[in-house]
KOLFI-306359 format. One record per residue (C-alpha): residue number from 1; residue in three letters; x negated, y, z. Coordinates in Angstrom, 3 decimals. Each point is the difference from the previous one (the first is absolute). Layout:
<sites>
   i  aa       c1       c2       c3
 NUM ALA        X        Y        Z
...
</sites>
This chain:
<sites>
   i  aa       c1       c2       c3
   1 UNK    4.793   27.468   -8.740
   2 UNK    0.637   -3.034    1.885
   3 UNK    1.503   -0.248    3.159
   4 UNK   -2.037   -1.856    2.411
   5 UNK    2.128   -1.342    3.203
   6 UNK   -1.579    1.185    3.274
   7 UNK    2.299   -0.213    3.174
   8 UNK   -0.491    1.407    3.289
   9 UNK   -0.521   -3.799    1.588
  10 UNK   -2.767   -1.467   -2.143
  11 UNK    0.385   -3.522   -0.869
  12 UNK   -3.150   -1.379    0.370
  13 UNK   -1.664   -1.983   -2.909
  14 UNK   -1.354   -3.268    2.202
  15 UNK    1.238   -2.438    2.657
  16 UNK   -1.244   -1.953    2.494
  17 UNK    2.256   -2.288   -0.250
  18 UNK    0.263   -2.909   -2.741
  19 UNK    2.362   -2.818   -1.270
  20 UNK   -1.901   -3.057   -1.359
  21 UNK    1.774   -3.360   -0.951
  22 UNK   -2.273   -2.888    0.532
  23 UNK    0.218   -2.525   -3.138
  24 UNK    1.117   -3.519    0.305
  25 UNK   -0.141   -1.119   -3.809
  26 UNK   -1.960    2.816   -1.506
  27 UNK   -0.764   -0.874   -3.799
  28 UNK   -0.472    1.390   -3.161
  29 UNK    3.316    1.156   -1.311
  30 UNK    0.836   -0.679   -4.074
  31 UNK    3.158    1.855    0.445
  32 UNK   -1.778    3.108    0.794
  33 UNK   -3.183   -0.425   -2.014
  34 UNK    1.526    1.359   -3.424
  35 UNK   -0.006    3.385    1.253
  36 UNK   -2.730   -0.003    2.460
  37 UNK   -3.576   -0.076   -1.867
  38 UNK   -1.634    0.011    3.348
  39 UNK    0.721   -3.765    0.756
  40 UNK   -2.869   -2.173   -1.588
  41 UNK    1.286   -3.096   -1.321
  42 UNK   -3.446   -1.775   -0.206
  43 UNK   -0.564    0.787    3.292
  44 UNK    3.119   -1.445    1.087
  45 UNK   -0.682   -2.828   -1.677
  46 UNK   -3.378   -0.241    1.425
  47 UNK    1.444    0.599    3.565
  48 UNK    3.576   -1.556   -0.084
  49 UNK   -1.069   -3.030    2.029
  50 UNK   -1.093    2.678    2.825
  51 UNK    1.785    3.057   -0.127
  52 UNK    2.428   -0.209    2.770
  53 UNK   -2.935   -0.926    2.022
  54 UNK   -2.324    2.347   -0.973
  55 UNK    2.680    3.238   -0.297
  56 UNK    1.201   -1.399    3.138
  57 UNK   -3.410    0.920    1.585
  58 UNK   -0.679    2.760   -1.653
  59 UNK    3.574    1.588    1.775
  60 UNK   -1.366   -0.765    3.272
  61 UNK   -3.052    1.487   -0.914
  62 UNK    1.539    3.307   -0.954
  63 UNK    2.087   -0.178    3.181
  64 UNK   -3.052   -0.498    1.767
  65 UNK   -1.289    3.283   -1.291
  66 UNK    2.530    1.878    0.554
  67 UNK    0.983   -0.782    3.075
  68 UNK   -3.965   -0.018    1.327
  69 UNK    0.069    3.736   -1.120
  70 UNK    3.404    0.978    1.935
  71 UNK    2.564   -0.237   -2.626
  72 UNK    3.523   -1.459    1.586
  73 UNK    1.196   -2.562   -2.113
  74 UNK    3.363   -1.757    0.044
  75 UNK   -0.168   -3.086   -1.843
  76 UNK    2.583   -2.270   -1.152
  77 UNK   -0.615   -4.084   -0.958
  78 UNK    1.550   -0.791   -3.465
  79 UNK    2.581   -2.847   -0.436
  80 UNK   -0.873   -2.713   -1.889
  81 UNK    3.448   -0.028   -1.644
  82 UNK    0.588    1.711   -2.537
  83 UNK   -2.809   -0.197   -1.775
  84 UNK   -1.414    3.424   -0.086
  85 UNK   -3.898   -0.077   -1.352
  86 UNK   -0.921    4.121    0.685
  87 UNK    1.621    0.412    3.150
  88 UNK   -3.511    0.729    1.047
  89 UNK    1.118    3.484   -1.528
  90 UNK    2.679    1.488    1.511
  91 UNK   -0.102    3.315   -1.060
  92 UNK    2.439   -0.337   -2.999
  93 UNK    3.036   -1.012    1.589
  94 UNK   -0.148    2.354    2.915
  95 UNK   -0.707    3.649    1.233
  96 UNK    0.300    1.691    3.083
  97 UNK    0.356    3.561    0.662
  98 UNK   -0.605    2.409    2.798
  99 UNK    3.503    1.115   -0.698
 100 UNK    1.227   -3.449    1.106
 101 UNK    1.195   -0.854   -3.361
 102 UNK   -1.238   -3.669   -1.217
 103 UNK   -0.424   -0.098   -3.744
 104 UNK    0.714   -3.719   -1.750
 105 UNK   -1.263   -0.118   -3.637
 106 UNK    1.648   -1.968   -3.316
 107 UNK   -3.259   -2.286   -0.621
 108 UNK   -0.493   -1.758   -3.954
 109 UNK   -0.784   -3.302    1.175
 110 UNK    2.570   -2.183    1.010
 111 UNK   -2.128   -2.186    2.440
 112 UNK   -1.298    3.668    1.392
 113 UNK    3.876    1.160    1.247
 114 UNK    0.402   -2.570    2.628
 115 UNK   -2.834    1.774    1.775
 116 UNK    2.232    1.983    1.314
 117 UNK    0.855   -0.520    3.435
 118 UNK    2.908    1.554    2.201
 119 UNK   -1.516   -2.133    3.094
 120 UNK   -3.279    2.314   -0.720
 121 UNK    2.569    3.232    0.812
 122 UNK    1.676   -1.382    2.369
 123 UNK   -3.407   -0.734    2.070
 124 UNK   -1.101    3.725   -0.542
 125 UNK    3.153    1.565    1.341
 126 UNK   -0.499   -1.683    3.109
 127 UNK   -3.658    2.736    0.055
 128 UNK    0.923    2.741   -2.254
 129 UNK    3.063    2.149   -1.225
 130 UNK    1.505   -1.051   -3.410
 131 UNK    2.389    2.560   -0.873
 132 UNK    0.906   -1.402   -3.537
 133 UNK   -0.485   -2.568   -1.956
 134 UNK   -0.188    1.515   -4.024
 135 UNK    0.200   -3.658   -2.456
 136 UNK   -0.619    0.879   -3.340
 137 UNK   -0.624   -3.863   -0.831
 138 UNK    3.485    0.340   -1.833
 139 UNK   -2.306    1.356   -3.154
 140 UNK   -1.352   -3.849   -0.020
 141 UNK    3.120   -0.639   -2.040
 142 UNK   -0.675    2.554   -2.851
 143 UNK   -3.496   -1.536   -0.444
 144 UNK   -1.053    3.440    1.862
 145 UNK   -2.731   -0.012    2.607
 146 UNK   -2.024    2.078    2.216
 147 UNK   -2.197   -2.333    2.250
 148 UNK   -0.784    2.485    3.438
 149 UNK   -3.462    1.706    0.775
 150 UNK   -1.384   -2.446   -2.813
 151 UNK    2.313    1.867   -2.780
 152 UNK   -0.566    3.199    2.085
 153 UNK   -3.070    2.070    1.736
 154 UNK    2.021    2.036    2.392
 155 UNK   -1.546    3.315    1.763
 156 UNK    2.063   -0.169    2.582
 157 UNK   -1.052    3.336    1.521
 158 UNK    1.151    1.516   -3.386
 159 UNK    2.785   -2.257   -0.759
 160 UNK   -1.448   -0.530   -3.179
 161 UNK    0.311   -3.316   -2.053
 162 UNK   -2.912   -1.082   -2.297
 163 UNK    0.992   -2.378   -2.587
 164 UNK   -1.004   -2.196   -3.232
 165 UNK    2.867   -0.778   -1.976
 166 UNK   -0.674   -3.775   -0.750
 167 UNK    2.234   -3.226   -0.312
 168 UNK    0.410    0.565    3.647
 169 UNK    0.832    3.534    0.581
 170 UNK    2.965    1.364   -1.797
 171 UNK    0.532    3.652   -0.180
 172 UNK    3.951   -0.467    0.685
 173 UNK   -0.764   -1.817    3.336
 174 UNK   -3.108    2.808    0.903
 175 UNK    2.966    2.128   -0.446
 176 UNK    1.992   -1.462    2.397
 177 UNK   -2.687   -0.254    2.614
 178 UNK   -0.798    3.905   -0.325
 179 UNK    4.066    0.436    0.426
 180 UNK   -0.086   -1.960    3.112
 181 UNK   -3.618    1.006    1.880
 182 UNK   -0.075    3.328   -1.620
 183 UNK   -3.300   -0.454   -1.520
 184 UNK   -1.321    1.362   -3.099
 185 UNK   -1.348   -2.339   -2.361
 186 UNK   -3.181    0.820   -2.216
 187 UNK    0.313   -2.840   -2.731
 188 UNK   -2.240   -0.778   -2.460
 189 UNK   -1.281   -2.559   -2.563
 190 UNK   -3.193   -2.375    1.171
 191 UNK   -1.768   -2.677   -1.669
 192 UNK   -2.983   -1.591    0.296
 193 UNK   -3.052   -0.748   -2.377
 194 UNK    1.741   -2.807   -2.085
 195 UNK    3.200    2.899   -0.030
 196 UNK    2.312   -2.069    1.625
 197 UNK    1.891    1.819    2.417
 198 UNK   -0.750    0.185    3.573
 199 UNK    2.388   -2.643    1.655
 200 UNK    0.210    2.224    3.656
 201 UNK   -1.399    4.159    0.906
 202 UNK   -1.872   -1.760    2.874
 203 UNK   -2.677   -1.860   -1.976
 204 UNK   -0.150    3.759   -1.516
 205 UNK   -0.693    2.106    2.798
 206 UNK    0.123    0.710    3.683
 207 UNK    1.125    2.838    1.567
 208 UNK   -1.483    0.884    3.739
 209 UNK    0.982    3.505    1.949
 210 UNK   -2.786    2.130   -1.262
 211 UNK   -1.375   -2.609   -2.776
 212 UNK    1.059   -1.921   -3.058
 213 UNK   -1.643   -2.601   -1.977
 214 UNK    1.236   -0.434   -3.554
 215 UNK   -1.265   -1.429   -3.311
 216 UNK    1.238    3.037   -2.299
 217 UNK   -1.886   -1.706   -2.521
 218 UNK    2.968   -2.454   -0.523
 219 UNK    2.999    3.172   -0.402
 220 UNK   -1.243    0.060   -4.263
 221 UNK    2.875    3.214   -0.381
 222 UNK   -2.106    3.237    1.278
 223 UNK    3.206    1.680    0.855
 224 UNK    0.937   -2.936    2.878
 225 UNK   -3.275   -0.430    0.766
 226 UNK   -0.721    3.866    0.630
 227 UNK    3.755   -0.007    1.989
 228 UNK   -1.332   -2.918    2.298
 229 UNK   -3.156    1.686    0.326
 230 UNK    1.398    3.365    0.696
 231 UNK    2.516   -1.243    2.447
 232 UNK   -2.611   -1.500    2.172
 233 UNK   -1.676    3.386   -0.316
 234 UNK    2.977    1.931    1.472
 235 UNK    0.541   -2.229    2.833
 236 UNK   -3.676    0.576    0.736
 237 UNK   -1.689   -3.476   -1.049
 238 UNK   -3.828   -0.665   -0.266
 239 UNK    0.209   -2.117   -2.893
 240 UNK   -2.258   -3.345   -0.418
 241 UNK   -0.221   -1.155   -3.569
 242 UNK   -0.036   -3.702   -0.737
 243 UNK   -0.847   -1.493   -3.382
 244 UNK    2.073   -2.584   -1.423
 245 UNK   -2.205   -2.837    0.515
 246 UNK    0.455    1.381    3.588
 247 UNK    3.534   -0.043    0.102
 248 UNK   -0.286   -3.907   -1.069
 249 UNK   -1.750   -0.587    2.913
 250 UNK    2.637    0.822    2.053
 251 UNK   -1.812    3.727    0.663
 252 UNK    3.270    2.073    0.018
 253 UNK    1.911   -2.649    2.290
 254 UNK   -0.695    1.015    3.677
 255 UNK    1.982    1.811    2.690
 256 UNK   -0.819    2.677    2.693
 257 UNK    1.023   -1.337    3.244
 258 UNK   -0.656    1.348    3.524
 259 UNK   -0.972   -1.659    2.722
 260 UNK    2.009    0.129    3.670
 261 UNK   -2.858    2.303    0.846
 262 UNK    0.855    2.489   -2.803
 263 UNK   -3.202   -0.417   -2.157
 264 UNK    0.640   -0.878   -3.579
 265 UNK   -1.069   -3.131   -1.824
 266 UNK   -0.139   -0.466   -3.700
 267 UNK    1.087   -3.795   -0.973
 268 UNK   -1.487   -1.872   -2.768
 269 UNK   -0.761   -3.220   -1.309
 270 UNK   -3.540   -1.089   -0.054
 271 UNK   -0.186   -0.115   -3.514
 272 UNK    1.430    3.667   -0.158
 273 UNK   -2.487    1.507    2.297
 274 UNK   -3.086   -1.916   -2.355
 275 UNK    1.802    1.758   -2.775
 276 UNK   -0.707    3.236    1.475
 277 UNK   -3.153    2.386   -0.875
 278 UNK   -1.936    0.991    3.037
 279 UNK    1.260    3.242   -0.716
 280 UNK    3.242   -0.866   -0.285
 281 UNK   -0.201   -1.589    3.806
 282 UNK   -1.588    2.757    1.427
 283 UNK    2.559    2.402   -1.206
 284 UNK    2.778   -2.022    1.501
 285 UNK   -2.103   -0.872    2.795
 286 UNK    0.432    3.902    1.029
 287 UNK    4.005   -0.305    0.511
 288 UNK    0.290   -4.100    1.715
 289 UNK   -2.041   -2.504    0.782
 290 UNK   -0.324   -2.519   -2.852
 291 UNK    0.945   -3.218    1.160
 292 UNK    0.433   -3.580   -2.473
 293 UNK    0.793   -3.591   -0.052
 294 UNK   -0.814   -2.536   -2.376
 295 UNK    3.801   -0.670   -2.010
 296 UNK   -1.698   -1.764   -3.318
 297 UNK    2.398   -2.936   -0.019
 298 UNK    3.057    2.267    0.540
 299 UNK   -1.012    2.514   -2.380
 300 UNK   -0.665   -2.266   -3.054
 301 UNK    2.520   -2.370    0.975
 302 UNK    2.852    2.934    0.631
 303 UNK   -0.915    2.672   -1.800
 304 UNK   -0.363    2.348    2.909
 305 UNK   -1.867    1.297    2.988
 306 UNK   -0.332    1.741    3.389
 307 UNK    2.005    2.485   -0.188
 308 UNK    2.982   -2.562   -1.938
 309 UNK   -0.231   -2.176    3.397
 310 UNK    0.539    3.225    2.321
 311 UNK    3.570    1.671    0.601
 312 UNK   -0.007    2.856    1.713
 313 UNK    2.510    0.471    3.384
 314 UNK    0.900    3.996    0.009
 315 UNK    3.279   -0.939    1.475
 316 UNK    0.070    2.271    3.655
 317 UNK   -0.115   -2.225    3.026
 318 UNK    2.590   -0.420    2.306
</sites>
């Protein structure tokens, strides 16, 4: 039997509140692309003349939408030095907790690890409570990684960890995190329909409070694939089922977020929500309001979406 974490103060699962880092030199990245088969090197090539432009619009877009719906954002302007193409994504360097604990992450690419930003911290403690600061980026020299709530789905009511192990996400430093947070990873093997292995959990599924969407299709063992599945079960998950070609389109990458009003909003790319069945929509349509921006240049240019451009603030307010 497994032991499920319930406490009497239940974390909740969603925020209102949002980091975003506006890009200033947002391009496609070749020292990430080796492990990431979501970035489209055509397209790049096809777009490289406009894709700071065009990804720069497409950020104001999404902060359009999310704002227009009630959803708090804090967001942060990029430097243009050092060079740091996917700041757009901030999610991989940093996490924070409604502990008050701020997670930094060891991240593979070089050109990715100078997205991390004590001025960032120092900015939020001026609003919020940072108890600790945990820095596992000391794994970076052991060619060990574990790249935030891109390596990691976390049910944070649960304090459960969802992870693909990947190029990206090494057991040893999953490990580490659980020994810190005191979550309970669920890891498991993921690739998609070419087999190459999932570069991040967060292209792979979503997890909301009462909801998860997930592409079990791309867990090939049955035994991790009926853990995953069974685990979701237990913490009392309607499940969504996304095909592969689904999970391409970016299907499994959005976030639950609430608004300042308390309703709940379900974040997607445009591209994502198209991706969808009808079905599909109205099923999720039943637990937030579907809500989605049009992110093509940043998702075939960087490999990610939504819910990669979105970190969560849990930290408690002053």
């Amino acid at each position: 039997m497994r032991v499920i974490h319930t406490s009497t103060h239940v974390q909740p699962q969603s925020t209102s509140r949002i980091l975003m880092i506006r890009p200033v030199r947002f391009t496609f990245n070749d020292e990430t692309a080796g492990s990431n088969e979501f970035q489209d090197v055509q397209f790049a090539e096809s777009t490289a003349e406009i894709a700071h432009q065009k990804a720069a619009e497409e950020f104001e877009q999404m902060v359009h939408v999310l704002t227009s719906t009630g959803v708090q954002l804090t967001v942060f302007d990029d430097t243009p030095q050092p060079f740091t193409p996917d700041s757009i994504f901030p999610n991989n360097w940093i996490s924070l907790h409604q502990s008050g604990k701020v997670v930094l992450y060891p991240m593979m690419a070089l050109n990715r690890r100078a997205e991390r930003r004590m001025d960032i911290i120092d900015e939020l403690r001026k609003t919020y409570h940072v108890e600790e600061i945990i820095d596992l980026t000391h794994f970076e020299q052991e060619g060990k990684y574990l790249e935030g709530t891109g390596s990691m789905v976390l049910d944070r009511r649960f304090k459960i960890a969802y992870a693909c192990l990947s190029p990206r996400t090494h057991p040893e430093v999953l490990q580490a995190f659980a020994d810190a947070t005191g979550y309970e990873i669920v890891q498991f093997e993921a690739v998609d329909s070419r087999n190459v292995p999932i570069y991040h959990t967060n292209v792979l599924m979503c997890v909301g409070d009462v909801f998860a969407v997930i592409c079990l299709e791309a867990i090939k063992n049955p035994d991790e694939r009926n853990l995953v599945r069974s685990v979701l079960e237990e913490t009392g998950k309607y499940i969504v089922e996304i095909t592969l070609d689904q999970m391409a389109a970016f299907a499994g990458n959005m976030l639950l977020v609430r608004t300042q009003k308390e309703t709940k909003v379900l974040m997607m790319s445009s591209r994502a929500f198209h991706a969808l069945t009808e079905q599909q929509r109205d099923a999720l349509d039943d637990y937030a309001a579907l809500v989605h921006a049009d992110l093509s240049v940043i998702e075939g240019n960087g490999g990610g979406s939504a819910r990669c451009m979105m970190a969560e603030i849990h930290l408690p307010l002053k």
